[in-house]
C-alpha positions as CSV (number, residue, x, y, z in Angstrom):
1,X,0.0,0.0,0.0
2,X,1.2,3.3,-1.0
3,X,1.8,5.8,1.9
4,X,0.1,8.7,1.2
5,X,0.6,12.2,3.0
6,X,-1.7,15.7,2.6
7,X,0.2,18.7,3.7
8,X,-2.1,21.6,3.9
9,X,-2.6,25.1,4.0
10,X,-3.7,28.4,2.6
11,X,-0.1,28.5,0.6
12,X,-0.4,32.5,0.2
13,X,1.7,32.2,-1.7
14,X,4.1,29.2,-1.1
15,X,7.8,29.9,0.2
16,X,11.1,28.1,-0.3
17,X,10.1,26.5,3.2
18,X,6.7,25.1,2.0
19,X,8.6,23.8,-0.9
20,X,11.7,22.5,1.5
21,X,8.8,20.3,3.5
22,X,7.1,19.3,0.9
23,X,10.9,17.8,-0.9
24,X,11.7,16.2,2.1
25,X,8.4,14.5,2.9
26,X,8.9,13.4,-0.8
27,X,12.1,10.9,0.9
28,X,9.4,9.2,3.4
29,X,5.9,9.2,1.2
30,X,4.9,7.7,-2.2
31,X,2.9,10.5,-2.7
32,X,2.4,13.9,-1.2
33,X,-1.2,15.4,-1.6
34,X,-1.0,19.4,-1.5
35,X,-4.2,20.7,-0.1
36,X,-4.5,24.5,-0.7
37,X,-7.3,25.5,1.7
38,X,-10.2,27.7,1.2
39,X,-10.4,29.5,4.5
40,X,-13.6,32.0,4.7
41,X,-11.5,33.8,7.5
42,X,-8.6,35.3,5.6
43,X,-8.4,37.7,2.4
44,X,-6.2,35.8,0.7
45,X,-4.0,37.5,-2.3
46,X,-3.7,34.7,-4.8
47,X,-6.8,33.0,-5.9
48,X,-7.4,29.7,-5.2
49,X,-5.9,28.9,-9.1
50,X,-3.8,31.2,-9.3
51,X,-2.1,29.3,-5.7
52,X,-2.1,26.2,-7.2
53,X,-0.4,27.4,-10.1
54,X,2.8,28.3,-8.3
55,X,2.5,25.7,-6.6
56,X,2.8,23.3,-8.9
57,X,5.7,25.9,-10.6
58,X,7.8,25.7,-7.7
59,X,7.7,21.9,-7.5
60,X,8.8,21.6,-10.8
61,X,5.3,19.7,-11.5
62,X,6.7,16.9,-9.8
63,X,4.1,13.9,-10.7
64,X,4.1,12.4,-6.9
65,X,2.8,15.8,-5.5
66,X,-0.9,16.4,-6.7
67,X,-2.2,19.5,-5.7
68,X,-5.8,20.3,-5.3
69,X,-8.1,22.6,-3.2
70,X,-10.1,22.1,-0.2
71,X,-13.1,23.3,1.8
72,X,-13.9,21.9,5.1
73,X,-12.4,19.7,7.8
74,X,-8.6,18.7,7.0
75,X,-9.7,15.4,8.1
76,X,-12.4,14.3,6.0
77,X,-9.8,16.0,2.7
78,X,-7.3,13.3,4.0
79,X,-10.0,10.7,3.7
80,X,-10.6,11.5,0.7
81,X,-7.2,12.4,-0.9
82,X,-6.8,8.5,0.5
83,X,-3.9,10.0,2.7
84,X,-2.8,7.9,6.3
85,X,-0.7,11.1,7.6
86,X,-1.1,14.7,8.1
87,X,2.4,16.6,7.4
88,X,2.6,19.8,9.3
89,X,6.0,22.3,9.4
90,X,6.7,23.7,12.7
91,X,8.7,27.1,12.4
92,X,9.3,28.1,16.2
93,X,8.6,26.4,19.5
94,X,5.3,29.3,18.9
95,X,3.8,26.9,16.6
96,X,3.6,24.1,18.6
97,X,1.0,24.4,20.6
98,X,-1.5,25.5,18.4
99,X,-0.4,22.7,16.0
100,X,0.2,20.4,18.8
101,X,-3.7,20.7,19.8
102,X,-4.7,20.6,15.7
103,X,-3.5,17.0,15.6
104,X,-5.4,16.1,18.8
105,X,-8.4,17.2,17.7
106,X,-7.7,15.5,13.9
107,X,-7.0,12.0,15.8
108,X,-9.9,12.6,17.2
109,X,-12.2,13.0,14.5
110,X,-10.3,10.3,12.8
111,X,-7.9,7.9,14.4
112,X,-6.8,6.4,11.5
113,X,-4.5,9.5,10.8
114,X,-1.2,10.3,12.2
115,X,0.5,13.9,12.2
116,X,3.8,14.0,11.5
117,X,5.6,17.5,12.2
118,X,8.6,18.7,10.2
119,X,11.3,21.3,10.8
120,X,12.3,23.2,7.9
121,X,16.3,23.6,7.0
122,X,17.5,26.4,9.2
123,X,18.3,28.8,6.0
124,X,14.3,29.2,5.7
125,X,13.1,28.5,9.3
126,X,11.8,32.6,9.6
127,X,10.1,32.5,6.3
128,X,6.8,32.6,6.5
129,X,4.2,33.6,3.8
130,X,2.8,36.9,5.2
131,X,6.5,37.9,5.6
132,X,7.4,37.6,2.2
133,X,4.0,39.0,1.2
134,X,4.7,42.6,3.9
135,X,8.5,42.6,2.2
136,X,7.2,42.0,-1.4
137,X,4.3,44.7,-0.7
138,X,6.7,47.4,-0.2
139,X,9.1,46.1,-2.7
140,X,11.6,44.2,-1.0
141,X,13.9,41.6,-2.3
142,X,12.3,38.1,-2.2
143,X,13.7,36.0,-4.7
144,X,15.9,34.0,-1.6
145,X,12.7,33.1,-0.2
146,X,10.2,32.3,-2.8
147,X,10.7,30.1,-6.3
148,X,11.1,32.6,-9.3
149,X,7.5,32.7,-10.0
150,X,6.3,33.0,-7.1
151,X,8.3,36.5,-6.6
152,X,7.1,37.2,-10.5
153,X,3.7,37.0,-9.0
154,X,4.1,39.0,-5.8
155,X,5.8,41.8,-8.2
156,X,3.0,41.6,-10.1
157,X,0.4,41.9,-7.8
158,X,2.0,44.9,-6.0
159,X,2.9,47.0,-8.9
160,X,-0.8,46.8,-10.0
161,X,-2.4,50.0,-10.8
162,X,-5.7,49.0,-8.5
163,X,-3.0,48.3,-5.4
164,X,-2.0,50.5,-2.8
165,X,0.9,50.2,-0.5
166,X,-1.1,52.0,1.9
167,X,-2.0,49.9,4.9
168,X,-5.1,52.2,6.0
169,X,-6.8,52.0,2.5
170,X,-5.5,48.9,0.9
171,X,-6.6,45.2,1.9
172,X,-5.1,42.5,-0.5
Protein backbone atom coordinates (compact mmCIF):
# COMPACT_ATOMS: atom_id res chain seq x y z
CA UNK A 1 0.00 0.00 0.00
CA UNK A 2 1.21 3.31 -1.00
CA UNK A 3 1.83 5.85 1.95
CA UNK A 4 0.10 8.67 1.23
CA UNK A 5 0.57 12.18 2.98
CA UNK A 6 -1.67 15.67 2.63
CA UNK A 7 0.17 18.75 3.72
CA UNK A 8 -2.10 21.59 3.94
CA UNK A 9 -2.57 25.05 3.96
CA UNK A 10 -3.66 28.36 2.59
CA UNK A 11 -0.11 28.50 0.59
CA UNK A 12 -0.36 32.45 0.22
CA UNK A 13 1.73 32.17 -1.69
CA UNK A 14 4.14 29.23 -1.06
CA UNK A 15 7.76 29.87 0.20
CA UNK A 16 11.09 28.12 -0.29
CA UNK A 17 10.13 26.47 3.20
CA UNK A 18 6.73 25.07 2.05
CA UNK A 19 8.65 23.83 -0.91
CA UNK A 20 11.74 22.51 1.54
CA UNK A 21 8.80 20.28 3.55
CA UNK A 22 7.14 19.26 0.86
CA UNK A 23 10.87 17.84 -0.94
CA UNK A 24 11.73 16.24 2.11
CA UNK A 25 8.39 14.47 2.88
CA UNK A 26 8.91 13.36 -0.81
CA UNK A 27 12.12 10.92 0.91
CA UNK A 28 9.42 9.19 3.44
CA UNK A 29 5.95 9.17 1.19
CA UNK A 30 4.87 7.69 -2.19
CA UNK A 31 2.92 10.54 -2.75
CA UNK A 32 2.41 13.93 -1.18
CA UNK A 33 -1.19 15.43 -1.57
CA UNK A 34 -1.05 19.38 -1.55
CA UNK A 35 -4.15 20.72 -0.13
CA UNK A 36 -4.47 24.51 -0.70
CA UNK A 37 -7.35 25.48 1.72
CA UNK A 38 -10.23 27.75 1.18
CA UNK A 39 -10.35 29.50 4.53
CA UNK A 40 -13.55 31.98 4.75
CA UNK A 41 -11.52 33.83 7.52
CA UNK A 42 -8.64 35.26 5.64
CA UNK A 43 -8.43 37.65 2.42
CA UNK A 44 -6.19 35.83 0.75
CA UNK A 45 -4.05 37.47 -2.29
CA UNK A 46 -3.71 34.66 -4.79
CA UNK A 47 -6.76 32.97 -5.85
CA UNK A 48 -7.37 29.67 -5.18
CA UNK A 49 -5.89 28.93 -9.11
CA UNK A 50 -3.77 31.24 -9.27
CA UNK A 51 -2.12 29.35 -5.66
CA UNK A 52 -2.09 26.17 -7.25
CA UNK A 53 -0.42 27.37 -10.07
CA UNK A 54 2.82 28.32 -8.27
CA UNK A 55 2.55 25.66 -6.55
CA UNK A 56 2.76 23.33 -8.94
CA UNK A 57 5.73 25.91 -10.60
CA UNK A 58 7.80 25.73 -7.74
CA UNK A 59 7.72 21.93 -7.47
CA UNK A 60 8.84 21.56 -10.76
CA UNK A 61 5.28 19.69 -11.51
CA UNK A 62 6.73 16.93 -9.79
CA UNK A 63 4.11 13.88 -10.74
CA UNK A 64 4.10 12.37 -6.86
CA UNK A 65 2.77 15.75 -5.54
CA UNK A 66 -0.91 16.38 -6.69
CA UNK A 67 -2.20 19.51 -5.69
CA UNK A 68 -5.76 20.26 -5.26
CA UNK A 69 -8.09 22.62 -3.25
CA UNK A 70 -10.10 22.12 -0.22
CA UNK A 71 -13.15 23.33 1.81
CA UNK A 72 -13.87 21.92 5.10
CA UNK A 73 -12.44 19.67 7.78
CA UNK A 74 -8.62 18.73 7.01
CA UNK A 75 -9.72 15.41 8.09
CA UNK A 76 -12.39 14.32 5.96
CA UNK A 77 -9.80 16.03 2.69
CA UNK A 78 -7.31 13.32 3.99
CA UNK A 79 -10.01 10.71 3.68
CA UNK A 80 -10.58 11.50 0.74
CA UNK A 81 -7.17 12.35 -0.92
CA UNK A 82 -6.77 8.51 0.54
CA UNK A 83 -3.94 9.97 2.73
CA UNK A 84 -2.83 7.89 6.34
CA UNK A 85 -0.69 11.12 7.61
CA UNK A 86 -1.12 14.70 8.08
CA UNK A 87 2.38 16.60 7.38
CA UNK A 88 2.55 19.78 9.31
CA UNK A 89 6.04 22.27 9.35
CA UNK A 90 6.74 23.72 12.74
CA UNK A 91 8.69 27.06 12.36
CA UNK A 92 9.27 28.06 16.23
CA UNK A 93 8.65 26.39 19.45
CA UNK A 94 5.34 29.32 18.88
CA UNK A 95 3.84 26.95 16.65
CA UNK A 96 3.64 24.06 18.65
CA UNK A 97 0.97 24.45 20.56
CA UNK A 98 -1.49 25.50 18.35
CA UNK A 99 -0.35 22.66 15.97
CA UNK A 100 0.22 20.39 18.83
CA UNK A 101 -3.74 20.67 19.84
CA UNK A 102 -4.73 20.63 15.73
CA UNK A 103 -3.51 17.04 15.59
CA UNK A 104 -5.43 16.08 18.76
CA UNK A 105 -8.41 17.19 17.70
CA UNK A 106 -7.72 15.49 13.90
CA UNK A 107 -6.95 12.05 15.84
CA UNK A 108 -9.90 12.57 17.24
CA UNK A 109 -12.25 13.03 14.54
CA UNK A 110 -10.33 10.35 12.75
CA UNK A 111 -7.94 7.85 14.44
CA UNK A 112 -6.76 6.37 11.54
CA UNK A 113 -4.53 9.51 10.76
CA UNK A 114 -1.23 10.33 12.17
CA UNK A 115 0.50 13.89 12.20
CA UNK A 116 3.77 13.99 11.54
CA UNK A 117 5.58 17.48 12.25
CA UNK A 118 8.60 18.71 10.24
CA UNK A 119 11.27 21.30 10.82
CA UNK A 120 12.27 23.24 7.86
CA UNK A 121 16.27 23.56 7.03
CA UNK A 122 17.49 26.43 9.22
CA UNK A 123 18.30 28.76 5.95
CA UNK A 124 14.34 29.20 5.73
CA UNK A 125 13.09 28.48 9.30
CA UNK A 126 11.80 32.62 9.61
CA UNK A 127 10.15 32.52 6.33
CA UNK A 128 6.78 32.60 6.53
CA UNK A 129 4.15 33.65 3.83
CA UNK A 130 2.83 36.95 5.18
CA UNK A 131 6.48 37.89 5.59
CA UNK A 132 7.36 37.56 2.23
CA UNK A 133 4.02 39.02 1.21
CA UNK A 134 4.68 42.59 3.91
CA UNK A 135 8.50 42.56 2.19
CA UNK A 136 7.24 42.01 -1.43
CA UNK A 137 4.26 44.68 -0.72
CA UNK A 138 6.75 47.40 -0.21
CA UNK A 139 9.13 46.05 -2.69
CA UNK A 140 11.55 44.24 -0.96
CA UNK A 141 13.91 41.64 -2.29
CA UNK A 142 12.32 38.09 -2.18
CA UNK A 143 13.70 36.00 -4.73
CA UNK A 144 15.94 34.02 -1.64
CA UNK A 145 12.72 33.14 -0.22
CA UNK A 146 10.20 32.31 -2.82
CA UNK A 147 10.71 30.06 -6.33
CA UNK A 148 11.10 32.63 -9.29
CA UNK A 149 7.46 32.66 -9.98
CA UNK A 150 6.32 32.97 -7.12
CA UNK A 151 8.28 36.49 -6.62
CA UNK A 152 7.09 37.18 -10.48
CA UNK A 153 3.71 36.97 -9.00
CA UNK A 154 4.06 38.96 -5.77
CA UNK A 155 5.79 41.82 -8.17
CA UNK A 156 3.05 41.57 -10.15
CA UNK A 157 0.41 41.85 -7.81
CA UNK A 158 1.98 44.90 -6.00
CA UNK A 159 2.94 47.02 -8.89
CA UNK A 160 -0.80 46.82 -9.96
CA UNK A 161 -2.38 49.98 -10.83
CA UNK A 162 -5.68 48.95 -8.51
CA UNK A 163 -3.00 48.29 -5.43
CA UNK A 164 -1.98 50.50 -2.78
CA UNK A 165 0.87 50.15 -0.45
CA UNK A 166 -1.07 52.03 1.88
CA UNK A 167 -1.97 49.86 4.93
CA UNK A 168 -5.10 52.18 5.96
CA UNK A 169 -6.83 51.97 2.51
CA UNK A 170 -5.48 48.89 0.94
CA UNK A 171 -6.56 45.25 1.93
CA UNK A 172 -5.11 42.54 -0.51
Amino acid sequence: MAKVALYAGSFDPITNGHADLIRRSLKFVDRLVVGVAVNISKQPLFTIDERIQLIRSALDEDPRVEVRSFAGLVVDFARDSGAQIILRGLRAVADFEYEYQMALMNRELNGELETIFMVPTLGVSYVSSSLVREVARFGGEIDRFVHPAVATALRGKYQSPSFTANPATSTP
